[in-house]
N, C-alpha and C positions, 0 to 999 in steps of 0.2 A: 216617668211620664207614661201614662197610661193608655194607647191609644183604643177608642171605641167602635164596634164594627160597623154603628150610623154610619160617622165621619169619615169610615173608609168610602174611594168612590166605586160604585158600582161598575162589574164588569159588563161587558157592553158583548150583548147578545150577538152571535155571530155565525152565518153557517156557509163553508166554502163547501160549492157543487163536488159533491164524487167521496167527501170525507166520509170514516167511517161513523156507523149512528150506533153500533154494537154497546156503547158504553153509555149512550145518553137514555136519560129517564123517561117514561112517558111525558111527566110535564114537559122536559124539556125538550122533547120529538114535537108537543104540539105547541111551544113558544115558536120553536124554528118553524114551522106550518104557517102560523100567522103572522112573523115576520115575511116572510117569502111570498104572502097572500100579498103584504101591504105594500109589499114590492111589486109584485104583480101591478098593483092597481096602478103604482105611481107610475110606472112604463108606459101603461098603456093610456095613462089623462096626457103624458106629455107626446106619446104616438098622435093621439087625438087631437093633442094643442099644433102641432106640428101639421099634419096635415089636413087642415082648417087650414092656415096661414098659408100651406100651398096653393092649396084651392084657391084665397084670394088670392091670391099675386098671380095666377092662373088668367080667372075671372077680369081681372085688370088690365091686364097685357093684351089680351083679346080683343076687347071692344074697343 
């Protein structure tokens, strides 16, 4: 049986803070960049989502 490199699953891009990057490529210096970008955003829509819903409940208790 032959296995195909499709059908293998792909490794799932990953970057732990503080590791060394001495060995990684530039593609892959700037895959980590835009993973870590798109992390950035998701933090800060759910910072955003989060405090919105304080402010209402704020806003409520008040009046």
């Amino acid at each position: 049986m032959s296995f195909i490199d499709d059908d293998r699953p792909q490794k799932k891009i990953a970057h732990e803070i503080g590791s060394d990057l001495s060995m990684l490529s530039v593609d892959e210096l700037k895959a980590r960049v835009d993973l870590l970008k798109a992390e950035i955003a998701r933090l800060e829509a759910e910072a955003t989502r989060k405090a919105s819903g304080r402010q209402a409940a704020e806003s409520f208790f008040r009046s």
